[in-house]
PyMOL Python script that loads the backbone (N, CA, C, O; Angstrom):
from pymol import cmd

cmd.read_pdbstr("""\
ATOM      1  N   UNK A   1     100.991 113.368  89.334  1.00  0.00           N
ATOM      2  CA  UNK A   1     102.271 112.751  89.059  1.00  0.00           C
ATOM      3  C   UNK A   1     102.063 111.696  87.963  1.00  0.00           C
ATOM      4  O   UNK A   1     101.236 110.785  87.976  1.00  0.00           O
ATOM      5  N   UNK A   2     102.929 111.974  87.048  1.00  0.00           N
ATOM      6  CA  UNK A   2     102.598 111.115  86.021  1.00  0.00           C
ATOM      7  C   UNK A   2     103.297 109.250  86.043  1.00  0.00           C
ATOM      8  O   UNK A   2     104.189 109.147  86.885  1.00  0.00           O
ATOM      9  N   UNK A   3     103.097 108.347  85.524  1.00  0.00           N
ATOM     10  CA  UNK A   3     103.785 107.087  85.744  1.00  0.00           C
ATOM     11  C   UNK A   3     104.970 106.907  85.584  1.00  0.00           C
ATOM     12  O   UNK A   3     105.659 106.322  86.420  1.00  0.00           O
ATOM     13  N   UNK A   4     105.348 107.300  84.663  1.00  0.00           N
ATOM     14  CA  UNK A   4     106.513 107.613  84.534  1.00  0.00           C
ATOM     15  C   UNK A   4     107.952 108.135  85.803  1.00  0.00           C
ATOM     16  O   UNK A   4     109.098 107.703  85.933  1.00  0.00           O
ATOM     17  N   UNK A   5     107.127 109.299  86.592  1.00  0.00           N
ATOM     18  CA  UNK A   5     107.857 109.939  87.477  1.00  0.00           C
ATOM     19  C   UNK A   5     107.540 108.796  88.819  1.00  0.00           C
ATOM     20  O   UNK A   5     108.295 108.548  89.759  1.00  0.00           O
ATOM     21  N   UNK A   6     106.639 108.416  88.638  1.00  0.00           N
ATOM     22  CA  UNK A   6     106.185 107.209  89.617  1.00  0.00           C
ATOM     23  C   UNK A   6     107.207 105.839  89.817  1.00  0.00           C
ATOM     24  O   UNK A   6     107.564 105.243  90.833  1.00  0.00           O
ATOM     25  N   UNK A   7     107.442 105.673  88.668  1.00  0.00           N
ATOM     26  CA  UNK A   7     108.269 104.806  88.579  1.00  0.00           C
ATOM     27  C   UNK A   7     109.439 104.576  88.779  1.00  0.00           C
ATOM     28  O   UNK A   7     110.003 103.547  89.152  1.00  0.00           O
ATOM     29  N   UNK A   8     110.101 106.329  88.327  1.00  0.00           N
ATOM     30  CA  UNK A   8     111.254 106.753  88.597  1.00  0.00           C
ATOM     31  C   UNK A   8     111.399 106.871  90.273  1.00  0.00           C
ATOM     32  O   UNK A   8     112.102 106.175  91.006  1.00  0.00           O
ATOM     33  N   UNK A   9     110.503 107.980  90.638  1.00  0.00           N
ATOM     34  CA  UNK A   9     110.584 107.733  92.374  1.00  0.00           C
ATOM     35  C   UNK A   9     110.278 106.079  93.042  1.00  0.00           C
ATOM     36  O   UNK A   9     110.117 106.216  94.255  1.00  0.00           O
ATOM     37  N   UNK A  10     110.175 104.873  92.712  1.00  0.00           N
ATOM     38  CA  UNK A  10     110.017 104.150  93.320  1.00  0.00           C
ATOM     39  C   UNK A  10     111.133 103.241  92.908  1.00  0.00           C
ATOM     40  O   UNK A  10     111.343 102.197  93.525  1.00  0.00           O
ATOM     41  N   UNK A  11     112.095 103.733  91.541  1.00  0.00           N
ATOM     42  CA  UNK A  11     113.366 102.948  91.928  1.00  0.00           C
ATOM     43  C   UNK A  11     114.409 103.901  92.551  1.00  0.00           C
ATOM     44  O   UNK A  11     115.489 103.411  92.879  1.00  0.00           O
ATOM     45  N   UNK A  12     114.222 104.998  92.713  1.00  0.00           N
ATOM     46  CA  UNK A  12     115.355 105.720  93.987  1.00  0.00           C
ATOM     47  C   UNK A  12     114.741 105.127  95.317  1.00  0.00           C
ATOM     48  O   UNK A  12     115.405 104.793  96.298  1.00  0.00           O
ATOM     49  N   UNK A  13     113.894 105.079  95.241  1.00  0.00           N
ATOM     50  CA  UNK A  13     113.626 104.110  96.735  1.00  0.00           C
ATOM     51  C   UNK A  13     114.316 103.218  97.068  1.00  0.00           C
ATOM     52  O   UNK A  13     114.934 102.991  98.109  1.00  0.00           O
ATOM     53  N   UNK A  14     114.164 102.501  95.808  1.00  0.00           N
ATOM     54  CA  UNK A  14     115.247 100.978  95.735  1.00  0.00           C
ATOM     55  C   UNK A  14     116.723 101.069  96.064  1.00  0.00           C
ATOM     56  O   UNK A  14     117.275 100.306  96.858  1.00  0.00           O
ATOM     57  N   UNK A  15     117.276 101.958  95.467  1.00  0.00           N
ATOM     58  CA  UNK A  15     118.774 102.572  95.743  1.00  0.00           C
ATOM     59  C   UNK A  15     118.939 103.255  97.019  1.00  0.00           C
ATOM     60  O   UNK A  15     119.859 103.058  97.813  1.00  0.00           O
ATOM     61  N   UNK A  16     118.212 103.872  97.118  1.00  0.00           N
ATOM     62  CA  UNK A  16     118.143 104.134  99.137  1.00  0.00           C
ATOM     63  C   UNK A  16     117.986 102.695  99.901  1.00  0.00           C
ATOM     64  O   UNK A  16     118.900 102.499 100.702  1.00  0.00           O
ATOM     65  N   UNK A  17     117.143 101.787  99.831  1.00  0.00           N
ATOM     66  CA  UNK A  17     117.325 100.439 100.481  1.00  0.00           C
ATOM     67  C   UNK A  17     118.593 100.423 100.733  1.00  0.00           C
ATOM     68  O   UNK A  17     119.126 100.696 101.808  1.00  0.00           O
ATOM     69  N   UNK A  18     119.338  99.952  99.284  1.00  0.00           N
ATOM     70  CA  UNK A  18     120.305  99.323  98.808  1.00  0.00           C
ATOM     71  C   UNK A  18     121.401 100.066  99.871  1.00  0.00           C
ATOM     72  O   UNK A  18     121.952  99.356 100.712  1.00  0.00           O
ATOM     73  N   UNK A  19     121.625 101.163  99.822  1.00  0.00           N
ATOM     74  CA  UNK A  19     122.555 101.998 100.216  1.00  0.00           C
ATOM     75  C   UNK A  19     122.821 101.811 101.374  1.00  0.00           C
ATOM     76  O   UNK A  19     124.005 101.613 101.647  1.00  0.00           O
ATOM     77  N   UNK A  20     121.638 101.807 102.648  1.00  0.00           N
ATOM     78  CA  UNK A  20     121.358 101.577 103.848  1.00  0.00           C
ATOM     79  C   UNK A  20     121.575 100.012 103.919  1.00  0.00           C
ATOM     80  O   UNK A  20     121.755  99.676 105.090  1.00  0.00           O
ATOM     81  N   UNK A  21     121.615  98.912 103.003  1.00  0.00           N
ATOM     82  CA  UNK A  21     121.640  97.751 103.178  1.00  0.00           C
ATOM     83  C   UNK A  21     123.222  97.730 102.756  1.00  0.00           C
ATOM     84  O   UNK A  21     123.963  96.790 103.041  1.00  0.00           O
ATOM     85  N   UNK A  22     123.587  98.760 102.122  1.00  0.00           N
ATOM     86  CA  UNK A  22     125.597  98.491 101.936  1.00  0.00           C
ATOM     87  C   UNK A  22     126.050  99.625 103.511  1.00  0.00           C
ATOM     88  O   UNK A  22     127.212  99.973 103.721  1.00  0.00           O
ATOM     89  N   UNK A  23     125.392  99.850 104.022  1.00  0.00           N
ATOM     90  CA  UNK A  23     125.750 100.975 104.857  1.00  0.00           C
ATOM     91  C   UNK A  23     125.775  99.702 105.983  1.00  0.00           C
ATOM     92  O   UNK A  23     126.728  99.603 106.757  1.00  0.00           O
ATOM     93  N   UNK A  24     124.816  98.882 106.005  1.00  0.00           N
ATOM     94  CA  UNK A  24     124.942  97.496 107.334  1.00  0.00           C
ATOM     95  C   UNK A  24     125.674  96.802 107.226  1.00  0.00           C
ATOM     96  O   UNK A  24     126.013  96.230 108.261  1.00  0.00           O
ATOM     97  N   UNK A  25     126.363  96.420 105.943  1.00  0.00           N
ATOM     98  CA  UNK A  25     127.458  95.720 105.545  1.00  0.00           C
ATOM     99  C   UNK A  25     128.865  96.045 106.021  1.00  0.00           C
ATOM    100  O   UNK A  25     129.553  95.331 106.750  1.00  0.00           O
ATOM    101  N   UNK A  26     129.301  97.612 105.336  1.00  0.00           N
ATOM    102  CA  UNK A  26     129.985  98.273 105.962  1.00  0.00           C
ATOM    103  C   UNK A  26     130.552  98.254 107.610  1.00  0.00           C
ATOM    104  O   UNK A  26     131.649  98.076 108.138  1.00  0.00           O
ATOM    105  N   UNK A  27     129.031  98.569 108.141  1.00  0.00           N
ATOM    106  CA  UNK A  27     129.355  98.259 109.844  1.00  0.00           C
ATOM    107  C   UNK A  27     129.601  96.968 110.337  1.00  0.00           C
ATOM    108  O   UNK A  27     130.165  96.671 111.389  1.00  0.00           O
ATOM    109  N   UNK A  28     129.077  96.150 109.393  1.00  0.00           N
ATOM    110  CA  UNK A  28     129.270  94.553 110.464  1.00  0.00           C
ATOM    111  C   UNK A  28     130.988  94.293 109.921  1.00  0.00           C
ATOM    112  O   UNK A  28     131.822  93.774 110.662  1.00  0.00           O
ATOM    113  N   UNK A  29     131.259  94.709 108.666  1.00  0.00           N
ATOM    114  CA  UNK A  29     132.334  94.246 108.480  1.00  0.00           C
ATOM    115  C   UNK A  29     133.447  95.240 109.401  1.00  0.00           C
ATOM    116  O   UNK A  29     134.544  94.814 109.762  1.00  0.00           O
ATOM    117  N   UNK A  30     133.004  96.471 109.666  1.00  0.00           N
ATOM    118  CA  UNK A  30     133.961  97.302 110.438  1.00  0.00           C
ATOM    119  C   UNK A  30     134.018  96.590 111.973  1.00  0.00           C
ATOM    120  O   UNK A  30     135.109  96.563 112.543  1.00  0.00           O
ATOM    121  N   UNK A  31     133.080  96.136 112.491  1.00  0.00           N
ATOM    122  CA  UNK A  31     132.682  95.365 113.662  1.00  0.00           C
ATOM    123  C   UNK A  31     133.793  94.126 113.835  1.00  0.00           C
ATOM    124  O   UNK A  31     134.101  93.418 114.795  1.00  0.00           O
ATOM    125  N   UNK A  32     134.122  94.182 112.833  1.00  0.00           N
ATOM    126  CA  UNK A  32     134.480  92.127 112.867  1.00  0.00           C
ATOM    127  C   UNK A  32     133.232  91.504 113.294  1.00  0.00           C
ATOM    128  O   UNK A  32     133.283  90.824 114.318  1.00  0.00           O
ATOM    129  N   UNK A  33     132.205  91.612 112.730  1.00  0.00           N
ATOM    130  CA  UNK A  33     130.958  90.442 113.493  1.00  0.00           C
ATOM    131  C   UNK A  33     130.762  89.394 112.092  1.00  0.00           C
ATOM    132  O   UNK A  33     130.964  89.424 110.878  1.00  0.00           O
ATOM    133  N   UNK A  34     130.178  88.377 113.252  1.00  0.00           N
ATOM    134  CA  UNK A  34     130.124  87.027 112.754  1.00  0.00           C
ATOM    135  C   UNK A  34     130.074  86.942 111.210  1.00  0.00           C
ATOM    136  O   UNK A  34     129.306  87.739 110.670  1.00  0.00           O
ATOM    137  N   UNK A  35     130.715  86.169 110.480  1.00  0.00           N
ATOM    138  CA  UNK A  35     130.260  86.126 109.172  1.00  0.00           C
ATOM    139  C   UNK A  35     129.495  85.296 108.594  1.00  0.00           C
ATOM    140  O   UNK A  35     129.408  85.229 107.368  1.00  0.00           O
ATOM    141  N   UNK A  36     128.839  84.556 109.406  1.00  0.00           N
ATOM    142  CA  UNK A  36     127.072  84.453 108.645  1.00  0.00           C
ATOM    143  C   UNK A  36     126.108  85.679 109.001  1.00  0.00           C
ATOM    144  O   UNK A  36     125.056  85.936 108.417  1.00  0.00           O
ATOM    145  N   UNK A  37     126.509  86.188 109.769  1.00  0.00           N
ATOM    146  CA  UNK A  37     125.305  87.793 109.407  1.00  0.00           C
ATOM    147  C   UNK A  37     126.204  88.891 108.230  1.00  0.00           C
ATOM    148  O   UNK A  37     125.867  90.072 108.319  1.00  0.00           O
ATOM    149  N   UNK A  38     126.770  88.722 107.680  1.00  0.00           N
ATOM    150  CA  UNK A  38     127.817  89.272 106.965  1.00  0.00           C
ATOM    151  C   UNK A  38     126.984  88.647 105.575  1.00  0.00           C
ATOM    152  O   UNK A  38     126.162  89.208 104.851  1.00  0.00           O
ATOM    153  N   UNK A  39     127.505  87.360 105.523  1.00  0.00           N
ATOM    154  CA  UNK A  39     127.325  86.757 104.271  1.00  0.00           C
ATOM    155  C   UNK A  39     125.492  87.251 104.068  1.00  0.00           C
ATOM    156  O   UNK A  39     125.134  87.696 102.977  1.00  0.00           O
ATOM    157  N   UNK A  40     124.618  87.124 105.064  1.00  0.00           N
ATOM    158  CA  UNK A  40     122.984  87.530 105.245  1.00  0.00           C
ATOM    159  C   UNK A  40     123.034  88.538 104.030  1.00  0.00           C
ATOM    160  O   UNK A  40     122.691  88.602 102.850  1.00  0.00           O
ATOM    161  N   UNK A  41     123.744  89.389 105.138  1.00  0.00           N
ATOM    162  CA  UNK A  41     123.218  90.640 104.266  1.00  0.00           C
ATOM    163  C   UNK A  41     123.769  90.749 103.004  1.00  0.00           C
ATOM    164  O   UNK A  41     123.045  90.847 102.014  1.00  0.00           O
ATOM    165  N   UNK A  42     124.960  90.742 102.935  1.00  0.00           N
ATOM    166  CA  UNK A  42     125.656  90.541 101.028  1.00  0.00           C
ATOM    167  C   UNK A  42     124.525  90.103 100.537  1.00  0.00           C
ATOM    168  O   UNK A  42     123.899  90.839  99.774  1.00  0.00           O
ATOM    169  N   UNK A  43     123.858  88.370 100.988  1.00  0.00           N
ATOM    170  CA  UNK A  43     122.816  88.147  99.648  1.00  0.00           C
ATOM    171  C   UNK A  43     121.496  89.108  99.541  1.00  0.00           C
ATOM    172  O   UNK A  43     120.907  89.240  98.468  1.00  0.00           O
ATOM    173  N   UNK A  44     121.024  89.857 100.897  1.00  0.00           N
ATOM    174  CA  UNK A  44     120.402  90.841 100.804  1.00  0.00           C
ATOM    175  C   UNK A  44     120.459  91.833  99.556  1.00  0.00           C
ATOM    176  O   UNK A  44     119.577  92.042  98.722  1.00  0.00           O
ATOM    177  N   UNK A  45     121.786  92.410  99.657  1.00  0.00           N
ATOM    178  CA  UNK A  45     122.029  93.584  98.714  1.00  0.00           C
ATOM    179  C   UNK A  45     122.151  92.634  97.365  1.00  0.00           C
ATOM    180  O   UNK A  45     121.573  93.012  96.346  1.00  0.00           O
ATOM    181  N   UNK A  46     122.826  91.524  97.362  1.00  0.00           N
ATOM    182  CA  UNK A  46     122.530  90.782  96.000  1.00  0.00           C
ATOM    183  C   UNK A  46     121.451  90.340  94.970  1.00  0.00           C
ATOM    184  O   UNK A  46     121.397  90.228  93.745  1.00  0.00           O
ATOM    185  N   UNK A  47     120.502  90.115  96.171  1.00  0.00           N
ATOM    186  CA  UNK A  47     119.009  90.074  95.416  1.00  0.00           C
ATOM    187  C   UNK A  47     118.599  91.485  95.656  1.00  0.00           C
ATOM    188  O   UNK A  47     117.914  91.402  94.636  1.00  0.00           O
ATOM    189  N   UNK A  48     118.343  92.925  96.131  1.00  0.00           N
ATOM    190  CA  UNK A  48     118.350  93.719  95.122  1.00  0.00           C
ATOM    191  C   UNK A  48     118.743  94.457  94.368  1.00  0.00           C
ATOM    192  O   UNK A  48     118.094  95.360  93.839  1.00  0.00           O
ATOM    193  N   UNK A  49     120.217  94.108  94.145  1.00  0.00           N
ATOM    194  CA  UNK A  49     120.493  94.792  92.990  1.00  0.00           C
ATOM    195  C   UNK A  49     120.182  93.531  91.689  1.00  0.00           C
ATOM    196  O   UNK A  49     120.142  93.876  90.508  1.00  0.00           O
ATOM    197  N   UNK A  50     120.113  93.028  91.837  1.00  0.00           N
ATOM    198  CA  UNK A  50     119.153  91.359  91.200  1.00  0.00           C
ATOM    199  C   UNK A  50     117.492  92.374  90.575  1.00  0.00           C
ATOM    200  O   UNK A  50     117.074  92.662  89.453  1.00  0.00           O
ATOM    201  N   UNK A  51     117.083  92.580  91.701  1.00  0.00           N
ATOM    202  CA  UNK A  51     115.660  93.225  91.433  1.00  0.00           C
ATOM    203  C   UNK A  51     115.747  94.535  90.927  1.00  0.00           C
ATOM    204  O   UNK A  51     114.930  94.695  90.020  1.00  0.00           O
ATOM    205  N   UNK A  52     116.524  95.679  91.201  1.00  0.00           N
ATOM    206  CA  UNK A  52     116.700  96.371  90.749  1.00  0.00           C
ATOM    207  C   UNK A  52     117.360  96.398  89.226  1.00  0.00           C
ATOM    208  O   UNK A  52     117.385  97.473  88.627  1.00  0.00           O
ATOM    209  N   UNK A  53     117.760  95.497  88.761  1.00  0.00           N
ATOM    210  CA  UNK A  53     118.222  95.529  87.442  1.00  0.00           C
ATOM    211  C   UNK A  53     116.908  94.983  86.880  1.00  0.00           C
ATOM    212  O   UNK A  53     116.292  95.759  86.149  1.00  0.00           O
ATOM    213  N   UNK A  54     116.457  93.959  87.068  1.00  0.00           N
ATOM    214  CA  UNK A  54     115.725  93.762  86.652  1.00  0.00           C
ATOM    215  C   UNK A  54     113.990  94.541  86.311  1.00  0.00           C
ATOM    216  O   UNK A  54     113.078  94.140  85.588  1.00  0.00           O
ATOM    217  N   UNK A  55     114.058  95.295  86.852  1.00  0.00           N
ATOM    218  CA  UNK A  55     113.158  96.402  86.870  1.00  0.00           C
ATOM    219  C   UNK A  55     113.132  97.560  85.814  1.00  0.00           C
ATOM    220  O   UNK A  55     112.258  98.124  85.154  1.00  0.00           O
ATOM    221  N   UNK A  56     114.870  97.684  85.995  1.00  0.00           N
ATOM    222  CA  UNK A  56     115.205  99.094  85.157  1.00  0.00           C
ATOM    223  C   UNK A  56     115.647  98.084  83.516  1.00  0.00           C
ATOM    224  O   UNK A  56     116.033  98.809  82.598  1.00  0.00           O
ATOM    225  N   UNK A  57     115.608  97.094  83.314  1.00  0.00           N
ATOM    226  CA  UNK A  57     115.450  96.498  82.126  1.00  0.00           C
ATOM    227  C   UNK A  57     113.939  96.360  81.644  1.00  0.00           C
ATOM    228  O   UNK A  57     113.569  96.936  80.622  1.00  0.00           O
ATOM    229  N   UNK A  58     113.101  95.601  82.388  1.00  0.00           N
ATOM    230  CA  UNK A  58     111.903  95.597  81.814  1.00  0.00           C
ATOM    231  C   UNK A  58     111.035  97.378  81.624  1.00  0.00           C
ATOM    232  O   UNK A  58     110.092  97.596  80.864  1.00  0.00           O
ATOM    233  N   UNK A  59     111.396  97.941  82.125  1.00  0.00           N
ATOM    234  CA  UNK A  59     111.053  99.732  81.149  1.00  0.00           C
ATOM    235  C   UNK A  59     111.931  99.862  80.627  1.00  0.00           C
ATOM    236  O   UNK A  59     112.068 101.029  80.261  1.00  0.00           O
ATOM    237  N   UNK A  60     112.673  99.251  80.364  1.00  0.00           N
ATOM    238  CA  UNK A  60     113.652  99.626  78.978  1.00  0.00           C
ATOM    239  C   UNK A  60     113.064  98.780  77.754  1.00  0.00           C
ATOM    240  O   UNK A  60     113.064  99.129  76.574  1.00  0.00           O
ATOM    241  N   UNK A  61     112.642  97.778  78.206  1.00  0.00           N
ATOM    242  CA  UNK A  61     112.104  96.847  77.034  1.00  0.00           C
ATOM    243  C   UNK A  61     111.437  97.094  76.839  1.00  0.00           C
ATOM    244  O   UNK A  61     111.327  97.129  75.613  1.00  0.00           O
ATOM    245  N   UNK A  62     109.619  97.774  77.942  1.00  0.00           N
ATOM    246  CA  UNK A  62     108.666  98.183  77.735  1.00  0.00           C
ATOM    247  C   UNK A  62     108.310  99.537  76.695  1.00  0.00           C
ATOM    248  O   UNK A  62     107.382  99.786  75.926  1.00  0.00           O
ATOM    249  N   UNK A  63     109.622 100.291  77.126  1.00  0.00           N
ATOM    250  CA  UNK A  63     108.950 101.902  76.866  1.00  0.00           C
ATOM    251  C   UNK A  63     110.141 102.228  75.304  1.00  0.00           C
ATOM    252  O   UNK A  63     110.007 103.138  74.486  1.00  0.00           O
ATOM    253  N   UNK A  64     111.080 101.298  75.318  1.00  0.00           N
ATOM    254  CA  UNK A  64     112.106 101.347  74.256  1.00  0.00           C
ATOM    255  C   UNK A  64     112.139 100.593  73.150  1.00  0.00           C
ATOM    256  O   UNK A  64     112.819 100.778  72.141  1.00  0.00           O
ATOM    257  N   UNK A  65     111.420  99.784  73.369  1.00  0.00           N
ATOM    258  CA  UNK A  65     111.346  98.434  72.357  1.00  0.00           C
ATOM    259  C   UNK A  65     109.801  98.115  72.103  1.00  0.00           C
ATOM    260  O   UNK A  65     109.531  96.996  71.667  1.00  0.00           O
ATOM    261  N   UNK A  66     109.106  98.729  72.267  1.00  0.00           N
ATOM    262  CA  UNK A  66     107.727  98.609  71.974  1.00  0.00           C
ATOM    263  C   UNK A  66     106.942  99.475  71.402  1.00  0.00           C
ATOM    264  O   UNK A  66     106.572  99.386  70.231  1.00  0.00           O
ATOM    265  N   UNK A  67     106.519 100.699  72.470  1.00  0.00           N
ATOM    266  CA  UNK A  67     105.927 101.916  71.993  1.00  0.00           C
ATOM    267  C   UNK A  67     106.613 102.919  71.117  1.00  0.00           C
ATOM    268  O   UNK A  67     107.362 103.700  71.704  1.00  0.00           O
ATOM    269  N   UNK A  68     106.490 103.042  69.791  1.00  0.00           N
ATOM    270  CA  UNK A  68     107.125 104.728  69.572  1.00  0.00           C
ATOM    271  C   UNK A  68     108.391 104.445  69.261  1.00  0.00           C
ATOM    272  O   UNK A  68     109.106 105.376  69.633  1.00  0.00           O
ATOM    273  N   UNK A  69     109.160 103.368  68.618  1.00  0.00           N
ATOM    274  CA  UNK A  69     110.499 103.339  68.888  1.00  0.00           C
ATOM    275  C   UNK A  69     110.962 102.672  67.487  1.00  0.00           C
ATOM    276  O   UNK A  69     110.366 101.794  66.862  1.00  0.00           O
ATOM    277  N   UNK A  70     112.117 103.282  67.173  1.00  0.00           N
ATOM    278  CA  UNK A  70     112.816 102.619  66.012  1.00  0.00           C
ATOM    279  C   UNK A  70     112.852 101.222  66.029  1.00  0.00           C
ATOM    280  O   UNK A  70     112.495 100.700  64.973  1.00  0.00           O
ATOM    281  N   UNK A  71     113.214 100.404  67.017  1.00  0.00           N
ATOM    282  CA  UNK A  71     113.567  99.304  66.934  1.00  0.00           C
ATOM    283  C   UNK A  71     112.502  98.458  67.477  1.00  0.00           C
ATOM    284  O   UNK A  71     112.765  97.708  68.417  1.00  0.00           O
ATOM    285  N   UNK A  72     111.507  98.499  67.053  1.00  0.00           N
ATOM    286  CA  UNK A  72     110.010  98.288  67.572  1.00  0.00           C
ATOM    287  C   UNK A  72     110.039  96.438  67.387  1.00  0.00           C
ATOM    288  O   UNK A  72     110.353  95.721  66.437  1.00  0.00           O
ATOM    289  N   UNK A  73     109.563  96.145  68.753  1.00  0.00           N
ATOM    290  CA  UNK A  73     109.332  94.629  68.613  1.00  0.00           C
ATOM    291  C   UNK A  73     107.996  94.142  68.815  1.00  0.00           C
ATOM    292  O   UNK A  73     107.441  95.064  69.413  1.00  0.00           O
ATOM    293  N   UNK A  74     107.127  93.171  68.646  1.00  0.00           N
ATOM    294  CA  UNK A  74     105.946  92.570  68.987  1.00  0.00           C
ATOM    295  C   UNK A  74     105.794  93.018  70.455  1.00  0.00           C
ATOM    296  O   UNK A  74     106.727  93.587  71.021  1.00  0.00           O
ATOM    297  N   UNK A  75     104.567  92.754  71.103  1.00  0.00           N
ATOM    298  CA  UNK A  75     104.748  93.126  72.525  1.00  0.00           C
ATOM    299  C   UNK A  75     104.606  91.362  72.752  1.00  0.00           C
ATOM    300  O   UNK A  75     104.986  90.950  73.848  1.00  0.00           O
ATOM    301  N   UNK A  76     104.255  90.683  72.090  1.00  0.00           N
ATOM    302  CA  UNK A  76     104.323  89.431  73.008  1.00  0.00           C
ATOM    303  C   UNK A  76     105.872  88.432  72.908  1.00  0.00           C
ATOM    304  O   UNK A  76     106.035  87.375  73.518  1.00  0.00           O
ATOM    305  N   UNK A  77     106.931  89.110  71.953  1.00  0.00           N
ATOM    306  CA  UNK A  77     108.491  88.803  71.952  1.00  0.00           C
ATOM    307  C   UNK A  77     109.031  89.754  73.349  1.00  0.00           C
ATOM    308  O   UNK A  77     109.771  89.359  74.250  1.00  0.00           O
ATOM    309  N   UNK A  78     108.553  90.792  73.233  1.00  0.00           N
ATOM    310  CA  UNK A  78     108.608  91.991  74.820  1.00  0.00           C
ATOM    311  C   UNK A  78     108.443  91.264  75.683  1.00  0.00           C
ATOM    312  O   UNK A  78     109.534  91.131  76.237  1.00  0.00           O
ATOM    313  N   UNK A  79     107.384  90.422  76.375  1.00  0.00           N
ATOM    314  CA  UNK A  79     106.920  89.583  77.202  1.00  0.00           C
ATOM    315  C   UNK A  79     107.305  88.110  77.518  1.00  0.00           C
ATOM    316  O   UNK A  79     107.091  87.310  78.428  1.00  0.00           O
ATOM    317  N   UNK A  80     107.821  88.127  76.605  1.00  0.00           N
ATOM    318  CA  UNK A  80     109.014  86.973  76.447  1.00  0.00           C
ATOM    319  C   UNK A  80     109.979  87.053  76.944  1.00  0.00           C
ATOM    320  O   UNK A  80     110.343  86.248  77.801  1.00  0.00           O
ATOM    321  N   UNK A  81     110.810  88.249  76.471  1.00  0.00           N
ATOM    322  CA  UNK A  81     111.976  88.519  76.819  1.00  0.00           C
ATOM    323  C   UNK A  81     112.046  89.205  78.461  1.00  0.00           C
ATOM    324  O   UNK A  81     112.878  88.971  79.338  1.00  0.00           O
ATOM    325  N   UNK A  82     110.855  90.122  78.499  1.00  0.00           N
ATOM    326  CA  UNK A  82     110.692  90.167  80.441  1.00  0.00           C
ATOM    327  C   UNK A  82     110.748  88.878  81.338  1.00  0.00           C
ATOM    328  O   UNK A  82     111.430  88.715  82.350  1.00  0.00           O
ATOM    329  N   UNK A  83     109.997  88.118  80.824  1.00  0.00           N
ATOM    330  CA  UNK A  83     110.026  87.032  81.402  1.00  0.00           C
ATOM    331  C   UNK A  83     111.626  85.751  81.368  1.00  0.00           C
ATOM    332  O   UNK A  83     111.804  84.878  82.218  1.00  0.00           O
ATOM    333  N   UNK A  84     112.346  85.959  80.433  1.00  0.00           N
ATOM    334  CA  UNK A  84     113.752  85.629  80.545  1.00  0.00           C
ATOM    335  C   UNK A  84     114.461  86.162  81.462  1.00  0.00           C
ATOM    336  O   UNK A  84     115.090  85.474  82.267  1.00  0.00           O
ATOM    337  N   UNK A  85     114.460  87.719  81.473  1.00  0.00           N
ATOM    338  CA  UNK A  85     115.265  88.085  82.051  1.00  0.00           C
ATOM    339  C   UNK A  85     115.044  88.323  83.699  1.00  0.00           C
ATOM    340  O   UNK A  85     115.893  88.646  84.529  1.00  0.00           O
ATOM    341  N   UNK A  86     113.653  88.059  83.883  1.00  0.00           N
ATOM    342  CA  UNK A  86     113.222  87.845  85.454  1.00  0.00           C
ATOM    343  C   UNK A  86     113.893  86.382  85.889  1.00  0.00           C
ATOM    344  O   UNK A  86     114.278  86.267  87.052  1.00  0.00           O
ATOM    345  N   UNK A  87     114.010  85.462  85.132  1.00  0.00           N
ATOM    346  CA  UNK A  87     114.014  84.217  85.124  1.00  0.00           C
ATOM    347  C   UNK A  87     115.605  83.993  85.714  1.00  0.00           C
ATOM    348  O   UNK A  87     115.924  83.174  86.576  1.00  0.00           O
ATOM    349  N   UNK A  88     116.546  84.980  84.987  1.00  0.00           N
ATOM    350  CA  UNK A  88     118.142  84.797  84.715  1.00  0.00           C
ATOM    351  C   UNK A  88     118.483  85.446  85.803  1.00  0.00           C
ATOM    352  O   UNK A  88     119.508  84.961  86.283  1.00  0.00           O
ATOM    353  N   UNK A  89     117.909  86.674  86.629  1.00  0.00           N
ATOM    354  CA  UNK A  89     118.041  87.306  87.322  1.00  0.00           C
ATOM    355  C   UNK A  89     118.121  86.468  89.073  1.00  0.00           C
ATOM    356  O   UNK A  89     118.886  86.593  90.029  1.00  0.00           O
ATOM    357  N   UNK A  90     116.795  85.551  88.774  1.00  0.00           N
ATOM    358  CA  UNK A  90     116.321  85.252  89.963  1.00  0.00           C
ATOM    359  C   UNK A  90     117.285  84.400  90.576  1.00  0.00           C
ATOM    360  O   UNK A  90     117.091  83.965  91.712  1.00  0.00           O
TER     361      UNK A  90
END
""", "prot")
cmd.dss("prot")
cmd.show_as("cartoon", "prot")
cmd.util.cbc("prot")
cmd.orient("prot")
């Protein structure tokens, strides 16, 4: 399996979390239950779709903006800019 496909299968992972973590949401809110376990989980799914963006940006910066690419940047402006956008995310 190449890295690439590696990478790809380990952010559908992420979106399966996610799904199952909007799928608990769903039920507590169908429940009427308390809304501090409500609000819990929202920031749950908030930080990862937080992480999940942030993931599927830095291989975009990595594999689009660096290697092989028209719009080719330094890799240490690349590393810069990963590091912003982990920063803005968090």
């Amino acid at each position: 399996m190449s890295t690439h496909e590696r990478e790809k299968l380990k952010l559908l992972q992420r979106v399966r979390r996610l799904r199952g973590q909007l799928d608990a949401v769903e039920r507590t809110l169908a429940a009427d239950e308390d809304c501090g376990d409500q609000l819990m989980l929202l920031a749950a799914v908030r930080g990862g779709v937080n992480s999940l963006m942030g993931e599927v940006l830095e291989d975009h910066i990595r594999f689009h903006l660096t290697v092989e690419s028209k719009e080719q940047i330094a890799p240490e402006l690349a590393e810069d800019l990963i590091d912003l956008v982990r920063a803005y995310l968090k």
